[in-house]
VOZAVO-95133 format. One line per field, with one value per residue (C-alpha): residue in one letter; residue number from 1; x, y, z. Coordinates in Angstrom, 2 decimals, decimal comma. Each point is the difference from the previous one (the first is absolute). Example, Ala and Ser with C-alpha at 12.3 -4.5 7.8 and 13.67 -1.06 7.14 Angstrom:
BEGIN
res	[A S]
n	[1 2]
c1	[12,30 1,37]
c2	[-4,50 3,44]
c3	[7,80 -0,66]
//
This chain:
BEGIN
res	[X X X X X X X X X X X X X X X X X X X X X X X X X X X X X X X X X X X X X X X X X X X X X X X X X X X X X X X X X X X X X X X X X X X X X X X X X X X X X X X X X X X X X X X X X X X X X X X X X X X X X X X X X X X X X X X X X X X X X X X X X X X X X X X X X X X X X X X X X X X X X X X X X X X X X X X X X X X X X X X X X X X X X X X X X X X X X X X X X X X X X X X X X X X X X X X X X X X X X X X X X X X X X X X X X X X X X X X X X X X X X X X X X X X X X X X X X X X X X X X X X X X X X X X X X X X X X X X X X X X X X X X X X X X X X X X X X X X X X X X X X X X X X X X X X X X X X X X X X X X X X X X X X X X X X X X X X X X X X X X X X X X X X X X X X X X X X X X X X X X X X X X X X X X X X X X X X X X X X X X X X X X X X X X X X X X X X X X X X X X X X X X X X X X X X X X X X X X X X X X X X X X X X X X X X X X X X X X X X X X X X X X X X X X X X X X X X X X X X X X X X X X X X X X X X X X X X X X X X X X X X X X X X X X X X X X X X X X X X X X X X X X X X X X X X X X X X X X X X X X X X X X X X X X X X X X X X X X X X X X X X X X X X X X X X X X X X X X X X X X X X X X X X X X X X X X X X X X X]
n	[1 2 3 4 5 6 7 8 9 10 11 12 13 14 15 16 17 18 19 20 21 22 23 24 25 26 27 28 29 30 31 32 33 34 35 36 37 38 39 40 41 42 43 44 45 46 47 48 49 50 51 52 53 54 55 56 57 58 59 60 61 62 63 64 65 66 67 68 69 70 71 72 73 74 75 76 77 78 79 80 81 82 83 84 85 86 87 88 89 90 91 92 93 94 95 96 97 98 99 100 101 102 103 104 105 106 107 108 109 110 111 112 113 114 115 116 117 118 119 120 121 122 123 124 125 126 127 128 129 130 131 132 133 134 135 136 137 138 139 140 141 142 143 144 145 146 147 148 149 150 151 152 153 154 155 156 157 158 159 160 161 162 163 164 165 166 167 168 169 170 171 172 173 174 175 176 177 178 179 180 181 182 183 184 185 186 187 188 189 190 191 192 193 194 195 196 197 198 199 200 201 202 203 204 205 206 207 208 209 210 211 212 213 214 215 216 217 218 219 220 221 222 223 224 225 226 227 228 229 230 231 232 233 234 235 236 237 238 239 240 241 242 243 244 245 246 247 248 249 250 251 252 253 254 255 256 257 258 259 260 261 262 263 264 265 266 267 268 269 270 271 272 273 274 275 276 277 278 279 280 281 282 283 284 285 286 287 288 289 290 291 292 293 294 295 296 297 298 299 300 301 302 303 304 305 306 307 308 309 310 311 312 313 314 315 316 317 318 319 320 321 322 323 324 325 326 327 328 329 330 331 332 333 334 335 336 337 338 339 340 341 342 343 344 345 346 347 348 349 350 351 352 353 354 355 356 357 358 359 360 361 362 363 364 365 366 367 368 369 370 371 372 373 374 375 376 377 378 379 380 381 382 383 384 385 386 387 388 389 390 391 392 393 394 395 396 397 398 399 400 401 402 403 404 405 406 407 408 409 410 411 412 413 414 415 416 417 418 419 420 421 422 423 424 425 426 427 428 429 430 431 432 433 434 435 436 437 438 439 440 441 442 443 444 445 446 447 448 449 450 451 452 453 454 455 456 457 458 459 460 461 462 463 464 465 466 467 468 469 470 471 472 473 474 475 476 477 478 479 480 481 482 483 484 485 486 487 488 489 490 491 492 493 494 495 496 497 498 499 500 501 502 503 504 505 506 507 508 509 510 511 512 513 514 515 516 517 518 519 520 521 522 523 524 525 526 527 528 529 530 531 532 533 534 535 536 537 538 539 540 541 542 543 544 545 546 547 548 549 550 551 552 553 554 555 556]
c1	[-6,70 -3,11 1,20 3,26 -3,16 -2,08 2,59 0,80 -3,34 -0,14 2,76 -1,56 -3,56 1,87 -1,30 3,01 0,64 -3,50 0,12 3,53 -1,16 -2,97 1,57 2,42 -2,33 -1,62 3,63 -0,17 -3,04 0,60 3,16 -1,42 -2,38 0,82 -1,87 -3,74 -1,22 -3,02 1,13 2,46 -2,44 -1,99 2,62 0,71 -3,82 0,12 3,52 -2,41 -2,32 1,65 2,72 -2,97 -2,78 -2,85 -3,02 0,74 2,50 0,48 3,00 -0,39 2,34 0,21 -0,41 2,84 2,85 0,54 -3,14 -1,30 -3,25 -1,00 -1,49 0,45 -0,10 0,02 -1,79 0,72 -2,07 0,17 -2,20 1,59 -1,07 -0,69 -3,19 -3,47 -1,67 -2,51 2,55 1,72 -3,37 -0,53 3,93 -0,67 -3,00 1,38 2,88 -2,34 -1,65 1,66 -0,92 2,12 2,56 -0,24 -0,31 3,48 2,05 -1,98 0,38 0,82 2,21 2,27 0,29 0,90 2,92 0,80 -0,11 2,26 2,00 -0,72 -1,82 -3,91 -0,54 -4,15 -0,79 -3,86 -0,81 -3,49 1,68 2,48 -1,40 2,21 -1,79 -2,67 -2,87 -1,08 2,47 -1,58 -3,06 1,83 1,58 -2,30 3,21 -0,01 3,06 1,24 3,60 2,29 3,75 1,59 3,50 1,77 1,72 3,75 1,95 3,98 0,15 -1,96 -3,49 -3,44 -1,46 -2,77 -1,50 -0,81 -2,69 -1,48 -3,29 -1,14 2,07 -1,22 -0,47 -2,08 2,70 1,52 3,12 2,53 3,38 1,82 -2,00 0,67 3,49 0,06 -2,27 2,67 2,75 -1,82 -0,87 3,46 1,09 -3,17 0,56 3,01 -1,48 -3,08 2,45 2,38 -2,79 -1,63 4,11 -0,30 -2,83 1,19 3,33 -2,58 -2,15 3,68 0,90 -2,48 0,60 3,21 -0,66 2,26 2,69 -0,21 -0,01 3,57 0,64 -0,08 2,62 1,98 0,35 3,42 1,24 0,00 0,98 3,56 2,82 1,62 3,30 -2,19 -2,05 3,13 -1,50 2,90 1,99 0,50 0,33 -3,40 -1,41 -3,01 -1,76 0,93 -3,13 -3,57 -3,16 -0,69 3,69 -0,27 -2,23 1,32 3,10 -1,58 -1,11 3,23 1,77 -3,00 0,99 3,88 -0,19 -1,93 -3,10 -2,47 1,16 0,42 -3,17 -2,09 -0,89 -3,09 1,51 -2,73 -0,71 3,58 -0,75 -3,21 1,49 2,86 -2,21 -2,80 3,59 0,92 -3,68 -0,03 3,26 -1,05 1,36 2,33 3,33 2,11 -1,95 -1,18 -0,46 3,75 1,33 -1,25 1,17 3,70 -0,16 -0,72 2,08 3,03 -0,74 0,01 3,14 1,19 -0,87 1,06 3,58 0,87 -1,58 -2,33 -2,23 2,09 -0,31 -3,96 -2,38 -2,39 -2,77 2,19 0,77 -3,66 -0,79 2,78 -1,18 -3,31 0,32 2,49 -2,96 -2,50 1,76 -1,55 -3,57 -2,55 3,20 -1,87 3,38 -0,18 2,28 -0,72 0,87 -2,83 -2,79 1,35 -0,13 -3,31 -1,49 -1,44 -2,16 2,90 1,51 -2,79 -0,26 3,63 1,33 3,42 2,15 0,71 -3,33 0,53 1,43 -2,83 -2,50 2,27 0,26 -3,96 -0,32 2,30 -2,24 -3,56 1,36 1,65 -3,91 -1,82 -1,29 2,62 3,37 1,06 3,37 0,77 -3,53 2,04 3,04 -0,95 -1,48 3,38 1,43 -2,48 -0,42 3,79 0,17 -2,73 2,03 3,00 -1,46 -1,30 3,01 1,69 -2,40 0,21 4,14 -0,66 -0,52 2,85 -0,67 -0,08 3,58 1,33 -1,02 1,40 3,37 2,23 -0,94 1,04 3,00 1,25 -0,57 1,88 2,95 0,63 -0,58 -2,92 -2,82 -0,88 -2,91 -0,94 -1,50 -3,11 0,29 3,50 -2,09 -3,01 1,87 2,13 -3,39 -1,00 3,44 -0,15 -3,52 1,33 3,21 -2,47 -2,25 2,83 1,73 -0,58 2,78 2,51 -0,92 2,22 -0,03 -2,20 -2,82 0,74 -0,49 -3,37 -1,43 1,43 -2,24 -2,99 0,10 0,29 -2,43 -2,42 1,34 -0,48 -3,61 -0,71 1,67 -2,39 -2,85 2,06 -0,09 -3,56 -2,11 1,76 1,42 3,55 2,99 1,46 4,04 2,57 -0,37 -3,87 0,69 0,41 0,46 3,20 0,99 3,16 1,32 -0,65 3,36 0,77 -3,23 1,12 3,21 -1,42 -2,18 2,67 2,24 -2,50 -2,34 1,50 3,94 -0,14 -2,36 1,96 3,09 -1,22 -1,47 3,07 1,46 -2,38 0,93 2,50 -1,86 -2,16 3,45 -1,18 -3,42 2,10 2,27 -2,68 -1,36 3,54 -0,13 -3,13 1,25 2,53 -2,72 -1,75 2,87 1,08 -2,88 -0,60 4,02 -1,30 -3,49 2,36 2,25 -2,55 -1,35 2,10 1,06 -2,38 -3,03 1,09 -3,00 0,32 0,48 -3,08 -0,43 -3,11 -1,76 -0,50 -2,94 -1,71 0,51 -2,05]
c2	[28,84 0,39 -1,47 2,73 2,46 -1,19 0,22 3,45 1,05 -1,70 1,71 3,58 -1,36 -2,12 -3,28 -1,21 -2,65 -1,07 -0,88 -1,12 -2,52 -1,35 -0,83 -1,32 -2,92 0,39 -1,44 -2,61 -1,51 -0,38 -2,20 -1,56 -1,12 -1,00 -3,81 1,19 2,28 0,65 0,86 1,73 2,30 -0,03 1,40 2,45 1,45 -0,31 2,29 2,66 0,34 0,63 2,65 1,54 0,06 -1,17 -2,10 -2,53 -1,37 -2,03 -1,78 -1,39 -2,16 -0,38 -3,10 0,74 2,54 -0,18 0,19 3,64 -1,31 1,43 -2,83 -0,55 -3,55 0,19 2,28 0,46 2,29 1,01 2,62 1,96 -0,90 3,45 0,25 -0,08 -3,37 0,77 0,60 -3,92 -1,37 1,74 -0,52 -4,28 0,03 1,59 -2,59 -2,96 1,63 -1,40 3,25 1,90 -2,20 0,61 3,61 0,06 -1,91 2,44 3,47 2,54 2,34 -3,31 -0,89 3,46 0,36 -3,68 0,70 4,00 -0,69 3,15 0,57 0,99 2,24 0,85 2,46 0,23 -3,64 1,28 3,20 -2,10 -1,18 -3,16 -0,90 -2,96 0,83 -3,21 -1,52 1,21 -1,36 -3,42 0,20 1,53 2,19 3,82 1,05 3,91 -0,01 -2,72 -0,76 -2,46 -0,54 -2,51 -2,82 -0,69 -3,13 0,69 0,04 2,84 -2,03 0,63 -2,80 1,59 2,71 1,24 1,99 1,62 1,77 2,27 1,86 -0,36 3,76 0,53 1,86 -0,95 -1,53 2,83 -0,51 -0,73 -2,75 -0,85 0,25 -2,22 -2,73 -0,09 -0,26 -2,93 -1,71 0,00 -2,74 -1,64 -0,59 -1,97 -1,75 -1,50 -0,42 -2,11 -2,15 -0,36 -0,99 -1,91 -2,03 0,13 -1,97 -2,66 -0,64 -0,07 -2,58 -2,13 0,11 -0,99 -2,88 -2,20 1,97 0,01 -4,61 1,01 -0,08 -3,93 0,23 2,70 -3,13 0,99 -2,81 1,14 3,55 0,05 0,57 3,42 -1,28 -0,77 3,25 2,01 2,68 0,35 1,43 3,74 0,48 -2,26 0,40 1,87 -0,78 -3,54 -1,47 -0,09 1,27 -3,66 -0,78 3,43 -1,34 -3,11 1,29 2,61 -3,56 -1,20 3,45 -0,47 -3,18 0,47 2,95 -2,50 2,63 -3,15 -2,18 3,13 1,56 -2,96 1,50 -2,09 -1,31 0,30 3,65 0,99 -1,35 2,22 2,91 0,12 -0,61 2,97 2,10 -0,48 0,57 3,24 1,43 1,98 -0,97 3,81 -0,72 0,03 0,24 -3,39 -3,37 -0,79 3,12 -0,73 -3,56 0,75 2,73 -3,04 -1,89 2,16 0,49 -3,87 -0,19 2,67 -1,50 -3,15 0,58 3,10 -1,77 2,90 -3,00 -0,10 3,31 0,33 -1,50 -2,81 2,46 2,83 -2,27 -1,11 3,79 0,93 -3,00 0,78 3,60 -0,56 -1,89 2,39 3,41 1,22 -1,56 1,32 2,45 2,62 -0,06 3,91 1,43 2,07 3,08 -0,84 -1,04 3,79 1,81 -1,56 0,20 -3,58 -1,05 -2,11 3,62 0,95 -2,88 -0,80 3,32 0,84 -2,26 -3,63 0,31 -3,26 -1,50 0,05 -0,85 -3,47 -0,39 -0,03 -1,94 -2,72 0,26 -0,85 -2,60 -1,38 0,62 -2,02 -3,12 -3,20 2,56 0,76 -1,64 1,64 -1,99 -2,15 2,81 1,08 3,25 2,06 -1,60 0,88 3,63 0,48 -1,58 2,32 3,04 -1,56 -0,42 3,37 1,24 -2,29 1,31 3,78 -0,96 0,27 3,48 1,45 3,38 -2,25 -1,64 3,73 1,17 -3,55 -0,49 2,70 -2,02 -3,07 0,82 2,14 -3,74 -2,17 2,80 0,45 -3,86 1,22 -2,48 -2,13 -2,76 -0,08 3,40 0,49 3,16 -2,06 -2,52 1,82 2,24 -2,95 -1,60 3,01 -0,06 -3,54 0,70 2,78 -1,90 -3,09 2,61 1,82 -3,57 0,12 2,39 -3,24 -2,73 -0,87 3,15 -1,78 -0,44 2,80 2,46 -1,60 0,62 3,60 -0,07 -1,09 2,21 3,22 -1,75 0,21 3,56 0,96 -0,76 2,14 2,82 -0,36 0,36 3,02 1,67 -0,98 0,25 2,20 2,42 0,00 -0,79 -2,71 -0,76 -1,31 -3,34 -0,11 1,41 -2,13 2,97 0,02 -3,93 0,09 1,39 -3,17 -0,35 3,24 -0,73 -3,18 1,03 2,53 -2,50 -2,33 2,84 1,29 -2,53 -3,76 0,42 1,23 -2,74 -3,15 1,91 -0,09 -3,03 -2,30 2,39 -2,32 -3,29 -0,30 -2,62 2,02 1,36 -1,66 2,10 3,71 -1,45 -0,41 3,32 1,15 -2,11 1,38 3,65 -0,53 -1,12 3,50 1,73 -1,81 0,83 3,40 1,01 -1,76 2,52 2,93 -0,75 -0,54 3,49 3,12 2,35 2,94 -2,68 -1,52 -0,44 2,57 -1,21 -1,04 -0,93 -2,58 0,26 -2,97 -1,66 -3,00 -2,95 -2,03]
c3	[-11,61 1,93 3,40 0,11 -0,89 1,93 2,99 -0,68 0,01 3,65 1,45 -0,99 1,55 3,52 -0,88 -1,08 3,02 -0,13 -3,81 -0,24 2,91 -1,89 -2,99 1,96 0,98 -3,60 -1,17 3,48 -0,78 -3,67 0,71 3,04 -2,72 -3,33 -0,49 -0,09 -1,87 2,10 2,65 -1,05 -1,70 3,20 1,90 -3,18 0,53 3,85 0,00 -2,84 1,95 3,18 -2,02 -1,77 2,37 -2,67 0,51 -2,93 -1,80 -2,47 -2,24 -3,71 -2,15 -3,64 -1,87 -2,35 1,10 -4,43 -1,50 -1,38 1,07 3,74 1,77 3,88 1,10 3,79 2,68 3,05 2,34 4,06 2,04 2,61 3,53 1,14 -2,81 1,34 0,82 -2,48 -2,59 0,78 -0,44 -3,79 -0,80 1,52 -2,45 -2,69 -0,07 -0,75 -2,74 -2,99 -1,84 2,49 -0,58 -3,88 0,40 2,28 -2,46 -3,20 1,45 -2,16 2,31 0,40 -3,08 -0,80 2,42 -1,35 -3,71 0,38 3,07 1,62 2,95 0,79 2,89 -0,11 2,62 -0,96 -1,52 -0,86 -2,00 -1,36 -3,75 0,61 2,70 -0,73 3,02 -0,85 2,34 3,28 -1,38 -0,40 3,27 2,33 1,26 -1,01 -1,57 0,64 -1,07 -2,17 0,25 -3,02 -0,67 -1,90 1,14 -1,37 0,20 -0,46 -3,47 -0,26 -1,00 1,18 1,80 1,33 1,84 3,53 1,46 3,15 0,44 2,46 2,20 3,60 1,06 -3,43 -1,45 -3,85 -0,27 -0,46 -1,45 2,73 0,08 -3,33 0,22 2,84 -1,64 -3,14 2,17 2,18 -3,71 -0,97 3,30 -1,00 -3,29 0,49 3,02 -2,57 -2,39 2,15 0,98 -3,90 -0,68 3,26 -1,17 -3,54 0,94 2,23 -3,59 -2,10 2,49 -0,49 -3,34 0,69 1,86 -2,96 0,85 3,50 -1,01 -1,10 4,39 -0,65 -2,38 2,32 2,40 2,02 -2,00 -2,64 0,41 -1,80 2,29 0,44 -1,47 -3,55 0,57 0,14 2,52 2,60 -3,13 0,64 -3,93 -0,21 -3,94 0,53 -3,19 0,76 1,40 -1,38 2,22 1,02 0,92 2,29 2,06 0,63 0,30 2,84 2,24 -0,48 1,59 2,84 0,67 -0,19 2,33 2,96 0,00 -1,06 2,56 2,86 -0,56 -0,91 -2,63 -2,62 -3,43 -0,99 0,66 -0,95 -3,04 -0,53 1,56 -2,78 -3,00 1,17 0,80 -3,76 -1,38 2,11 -2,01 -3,07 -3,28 -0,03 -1,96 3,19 3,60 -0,72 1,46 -1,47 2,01 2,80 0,02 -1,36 3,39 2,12 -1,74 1,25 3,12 0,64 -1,82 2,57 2,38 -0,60 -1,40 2,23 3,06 0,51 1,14 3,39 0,60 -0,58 2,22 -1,41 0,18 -1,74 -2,67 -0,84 0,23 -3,10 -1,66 -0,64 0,33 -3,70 -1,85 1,31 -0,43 -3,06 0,04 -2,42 -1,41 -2,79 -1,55 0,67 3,10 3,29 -1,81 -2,41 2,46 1,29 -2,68 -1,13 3,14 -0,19 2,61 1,11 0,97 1,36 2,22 1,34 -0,78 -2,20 2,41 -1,01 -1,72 -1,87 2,58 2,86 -3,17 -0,38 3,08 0,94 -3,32 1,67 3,21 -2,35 -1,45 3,93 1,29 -3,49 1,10 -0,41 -0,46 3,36 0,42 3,37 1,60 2,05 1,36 3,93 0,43 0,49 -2,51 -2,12 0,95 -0,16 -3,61 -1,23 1,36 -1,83 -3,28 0,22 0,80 -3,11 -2,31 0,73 0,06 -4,19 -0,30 -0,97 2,14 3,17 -1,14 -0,21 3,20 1,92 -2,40 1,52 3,58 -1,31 -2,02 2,99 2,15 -2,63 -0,36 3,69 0,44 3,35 -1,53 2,53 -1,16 3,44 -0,02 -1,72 -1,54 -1,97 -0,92 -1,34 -2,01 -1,21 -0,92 -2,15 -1,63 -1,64 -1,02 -2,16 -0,85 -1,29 -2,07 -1,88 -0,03 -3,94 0,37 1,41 -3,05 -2,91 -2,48 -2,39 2,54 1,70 -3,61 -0,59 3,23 -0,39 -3,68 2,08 2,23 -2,48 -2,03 2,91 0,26 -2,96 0,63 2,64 -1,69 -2,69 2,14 1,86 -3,27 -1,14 2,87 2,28 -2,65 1,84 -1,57 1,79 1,34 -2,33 1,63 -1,08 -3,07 -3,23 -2,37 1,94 0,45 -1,65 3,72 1,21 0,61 1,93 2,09 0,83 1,42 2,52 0,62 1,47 0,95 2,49 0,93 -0,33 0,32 3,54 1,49 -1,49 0,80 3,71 -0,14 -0,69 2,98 2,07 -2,02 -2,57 -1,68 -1,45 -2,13 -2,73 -0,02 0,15 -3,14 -2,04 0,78 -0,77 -3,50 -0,90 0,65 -2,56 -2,72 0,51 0,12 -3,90 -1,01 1,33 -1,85 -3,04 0,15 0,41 -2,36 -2,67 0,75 -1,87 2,68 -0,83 0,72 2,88 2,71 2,82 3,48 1,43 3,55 0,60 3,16 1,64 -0,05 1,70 -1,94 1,58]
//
């Protein structure tokens, strides 16, 4: 992508440090900033201006990302500090004119970039035929040289386009320059975008204001019991509940667990926080709303049953919580490999570690900052700056790389009998063990459940091996590959082979009453194996499939 280019090209030329360390506080101020979308693009121009060393720049945002139709809704515009006082004075005057104003949001060079998606680097803008000299006429500011790039959100959409003019020493642009300015557009992107979504989910509130009514009728009183909600059942039904029922269900695990009472936390906003937590899942066929819930689910089941709740503190506990029903916000239903291999701007943002998982986890934090959703208002200040670490630390727990590097470490704990919950090291790694053991928990239902969330989950596969195939012209691993799904079976055995066996099997080394959890793994091991002897004995001997070994990729 352009930022590993654009780094390489910065290593040969020493600027590397320098570079690295401004888009380094490109990527702070975007988060530090994700409610208003002026200043956020204020800071955006301010951080251009100061990498690129140009007089003016300026940001513009389409009216609709979908339509064919180039039209730019939105203009933003800022004058470095180090141009000429007589050149404030014409850029001040040139912002009142209402013709100016037309001319920014009609110019042809942006509506070019806008319209192809490539860039415009103009070294001579009088030379240049695309040039329209009418614009220095409009804004009393001569214009030497022109910079315009598109702006992407994460899906790979144009939502608008940035530009700088005029280098400071007189010189064009040179591509360097435009190198860096596409890799600074990329973090930009998704920081507008966040904030459009930001202010999206404020306007789909409002809209929602009947459903957020329902509170009245989520009156603790009438919040069924967890006895008639069945969720301290290990071998809870997963398809058992309806998206309504989830969320009161959810209050009822809040309250169960003490965290409204401890933590004061507003009905109210617990209430509002759930519903925008569901509205921010995407309707995929498996990382869904329902996932995350059954995950949660688990985990207070665990908790509950094993007594895990003695051994976590309160604020541990709250952390896990909500660190289940937010671990797979905004999911694309695609997997880290992909956003690799694609080289989304999610990749180019967070890099190829836990890529997903620092996107859901700075999805959780939007919706924690939106006005009316922050549940931990009322925690102290440590306590709320060690939960945030913790539910970082929960979220990141669901990459499965992250649960290979820290397994051996806890395994060797639980089969040497060292693990001490006193020590924090014990616990945290503990902590990052249930998360996984909640998130493959699927894997631990009754085999009825546990086959159709194994069909959702290759069905969701399947998917992204289509677009493997289609748009990246790679052929894509058994697992993602439904010209081969009648290996199901085989898959799913090295699936619980490597992966799930060994983390139940140490987990009920810490408490046997989780027993129950490693049998049905155990049961459900059998049903693949059936049906994997009934595939091979329906195959004749000269066509049976070769031995394939699947690497292991990131479910999550």
């Amino acid at each position: 992508g352009y930022f590993h280019f654009f780094c390489g090209s910065s290593v040969a030329s020493g600027h590397l440090d320098v570079y690295v360390q401004a888009l380094l506080e490109v990527v702070n101020d975007l988060f530090e900033e994700q409610t208003d979308l002026e200043k956020i693009v204020k800071k955006i121009m301010h951080r251009a201006q100061t990498l690129l060393k140009c007089e003016r720049c300026s940001v513009l945002l389409l009216e609709d990302i979908e339509s064919p139709v180039v039209k730019f809704t939105k203009s933003f515009e800022l004058l470095s500090p180090k141009c000429s006082a007589d050149a404030e004075n014409s850029f001040k005057e040139s912002m009142e004119k209402s013709s100016y104003s037309d001319w920014l949001i009609n110019n042809s060079i942006a509506e070019l970039v806008a319209s192809t998606g490539l860039p415009v680097n103009i070294s001579d803008a009088y030379q240049d035929p695309r040039f329209d000299a009418e614009a220095d006429q409009i804004s009393g500011f001569h214009i030497r040289s022109v910079l315009c790039v598109p702006i992407w959100n994460s899906n790979h959409q144009i939502i608008g386009v940035a530009q700088v003019l005029n280098r400071l020493d007189g010189k064009p642009f040179d591509d360097a320059d435009q190198r860096l300015f596409e890799a600074f557009v990329i973090f930009c992107g998704l920081g507008i975008n966040n904030t459009i979504m930001y202010d999206q989910v404020k306007k789909s509130w409002a809209k929602q204001s009947v459903a957020l009514d329902v509170s009245t009728v989520f009156m603790s009183a009438n919040i069924p019991l967890v006895s008639e909600l069945a969720i301290d059942d290990i071998h809870f039904d997963d398809f058992s509940l309806d998206v309504d029922a989830m969320i009161t269900a959810a209050l009822r695990m809040f309250m169960e667990l003490g965290m409204v009472q401890k933590f004061k936390i507003d009905y109210e906003t617990l209430c509002r926080w759930l519903l925008t937590v569901r509205k921010n899942y995407r309707m995929v066929l498996y990382h869904n709303w329902r996932h995350a819930f059954n995950v949660c689910q688990l985990m207070f089941a665990m908790l509950t049953t094993a007594g895990f709740q003695e051994i976590l503190t309160e604020v541990e506990i709250l952390a896990v919580i909500v660190g289940c029903l937010c671990h797979d916000l905004d999911h694309r239903g695609t997997n880290n490999a992909f956003q690799a291999k694609s080289g989304s701007a999610l990749a180019q943002l967070y890099g190829t570690s836990a890529t997903l998982e620092h996107h859901h986890f700075n999805h959780a934090v939007m919706i924690l900052q939106s006005e009316g959703h922050n549940i931990f208002a009322n925690l102290s200040s440590k306590e709320y700056s060690d939960l945030m670490q913790l539910l970082k630390q929960s979220i990141l727990a669901t990459d499965l790389t992250l649960y290979f590097e820290r397994r051996t470490e806890f395994f060797e704990l639980v089969s040497k009998g060292e693990y001490d919950w006193n020590i924090k090291n014990h616990r945290d790694v503990f902590r990052s063990m249930l998360m996984t053991a909640c998130d493959l928990g699927a894997v631990t239902k009754p085999w009825e459940i546990s086959r159709q969330v194994a069909e959702l989950v290759t069905s969701e596969f399947f998917e992204q091996g289509d677009r493997e195939r289609l748009e990246l012209k790679l052929t894509p691993s058994a697992i993602f590959d439904r010209n081969r799904k009648d290996e199901l079976p085989r898959l799913q055995l090295e699936w619980i082979d490597s992966i799930c066996m060994p983390l139940y099997q140490a987990l009920v080394k810490v408490n046997v009453k989780l027993k129950p959890m490693l049998d049905s793994v155990a049961a459900n091991r059998s049903k693949w194996e059936e049906l994997h002897q009934k595939r091979l004995l329906a195959s004749t001997a000269s066509s049976s499939p070769a031995s394939v070994t699947v690497a292991t990729e990131d479910r999550n």
